[in-house]
C-alpha positions in Angstrom: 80.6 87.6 80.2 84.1 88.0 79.0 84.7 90.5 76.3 88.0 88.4 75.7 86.6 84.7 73.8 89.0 82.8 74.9 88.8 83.9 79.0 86.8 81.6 80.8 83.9 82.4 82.4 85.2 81.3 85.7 88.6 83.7 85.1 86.4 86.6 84.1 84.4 85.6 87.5 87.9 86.0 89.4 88.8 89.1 87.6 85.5 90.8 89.0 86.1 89.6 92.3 89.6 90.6 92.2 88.8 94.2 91.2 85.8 94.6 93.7 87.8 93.7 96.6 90.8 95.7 95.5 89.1 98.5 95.5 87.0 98.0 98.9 90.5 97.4 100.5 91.7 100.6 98.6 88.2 102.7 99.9 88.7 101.7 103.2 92.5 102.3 103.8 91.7 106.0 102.3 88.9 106.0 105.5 92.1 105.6 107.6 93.8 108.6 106.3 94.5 111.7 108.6 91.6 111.5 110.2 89.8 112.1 106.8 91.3 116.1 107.2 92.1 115.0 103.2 90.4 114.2 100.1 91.8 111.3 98.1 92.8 114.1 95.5 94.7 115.9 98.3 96.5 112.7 99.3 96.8 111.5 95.8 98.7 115.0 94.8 101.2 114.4 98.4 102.2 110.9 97.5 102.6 111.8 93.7 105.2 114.6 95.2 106.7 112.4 97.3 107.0 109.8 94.8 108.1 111.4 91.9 109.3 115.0 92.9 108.4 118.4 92.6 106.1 119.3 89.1 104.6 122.4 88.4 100.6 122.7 88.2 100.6 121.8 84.7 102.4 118.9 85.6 100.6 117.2 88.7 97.2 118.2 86.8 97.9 115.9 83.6 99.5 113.5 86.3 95.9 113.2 88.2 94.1 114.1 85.3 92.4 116.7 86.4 91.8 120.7 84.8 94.6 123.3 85.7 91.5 125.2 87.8 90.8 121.8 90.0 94.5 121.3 90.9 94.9 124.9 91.8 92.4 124.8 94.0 93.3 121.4 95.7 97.0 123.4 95.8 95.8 126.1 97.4 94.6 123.5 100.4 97.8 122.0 100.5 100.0 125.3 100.4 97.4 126.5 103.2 97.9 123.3 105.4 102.0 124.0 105.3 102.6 121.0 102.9 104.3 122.7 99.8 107.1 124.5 99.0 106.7 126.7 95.6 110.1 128.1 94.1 110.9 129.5 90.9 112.2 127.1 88.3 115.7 127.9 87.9 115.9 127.7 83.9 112.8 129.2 83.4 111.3 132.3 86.1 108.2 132.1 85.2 107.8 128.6 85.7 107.0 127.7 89.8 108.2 124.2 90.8 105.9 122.5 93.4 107.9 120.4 96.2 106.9 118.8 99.3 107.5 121.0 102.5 109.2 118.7 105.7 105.6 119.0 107.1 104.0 117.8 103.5 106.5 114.6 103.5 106.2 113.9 106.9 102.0 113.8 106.6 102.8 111.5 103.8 105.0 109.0 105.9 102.5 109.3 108.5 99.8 108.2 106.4 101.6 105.5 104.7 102.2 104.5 108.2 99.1 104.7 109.4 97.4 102.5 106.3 100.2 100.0 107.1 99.3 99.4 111.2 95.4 99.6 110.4 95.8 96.8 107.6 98.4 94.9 110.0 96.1 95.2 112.7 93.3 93.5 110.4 95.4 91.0 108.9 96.0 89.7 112.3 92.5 89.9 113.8 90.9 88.5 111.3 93.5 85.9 109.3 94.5 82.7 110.7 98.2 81.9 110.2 97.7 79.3 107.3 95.2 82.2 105.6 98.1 85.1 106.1 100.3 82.4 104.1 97.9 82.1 101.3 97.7 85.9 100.8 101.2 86.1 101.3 101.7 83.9 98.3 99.3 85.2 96.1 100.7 88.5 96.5 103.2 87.9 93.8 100.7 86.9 91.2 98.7 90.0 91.9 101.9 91.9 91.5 103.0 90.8 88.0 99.6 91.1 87.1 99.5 94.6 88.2 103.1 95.3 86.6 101.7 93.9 83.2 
């Protein structure tokens, strides 16, 4: 049931569906990930930094919305693994600024390369040509729905 009256049922229907598969398809490209060496926190915090720049731990904690102690620790991993930089913020010493290493962006790219052949590879195998098409146009509905 629709907690919007005027959504009908068979929209509210959809928008379950929609959700559900989005985030089977989002569970099972994380599967594909680095041989599962990281968590989806440890990936999340990668492609943040590689998204939107270095952030201190304050920073990439509200960002991921996790406590200070939790993103310390997934950090440490990181730091540990060769995928951070730390310097000290220029304007303020005491602050350290968290950046992606060469080896820390170049996991990332891999990854985001890796998701990309898997899902190619299973768009192919199991889409026929006139299916591909239908996603393909759907994809920008999905989009502005997603950008709403």
């Amino acid at each position: 049931m629709s907690e919007h009256p005027s959504v009908p049922p068979r929209v509210a229907e959809s928008a379950g569906w929609i959700r559900g598969v989005v985030g089977q398809l989002h569970r099972r490209l994380r599967q594909v990930d680095n041989a599962e060496i990281l968590t989806p926190t440890q990936t999340a915090v990668l492609n943040r930094l590689h998204r939107e720049g270095p952030g201190t731990q304050a920073e990439l904690a509200a960002a991921e919305h996790v406590r200070q102690q939790s993103m310390a620790a997934t950090l440490g991993v990181l730091d540990t693994l060769g995928y951070l930089n730390r310097t000290r913020d220029p304007a303020d010493g005491r602050r350290v600024v968290i950046s992606l290493s060469d080896l820390g962006a170049k996991t990332v790219i891999g990854i985001r390369q890796h998701r990309d052949e898997w899902l190619a590879a299973a768009l192919a195998d199991e889409l026929t040509e006139d299916e591909l098409e239908t996603v393909r146009r759907a994809l920008p509905l999905l989009q502005r729905i997603a950008q709403r």
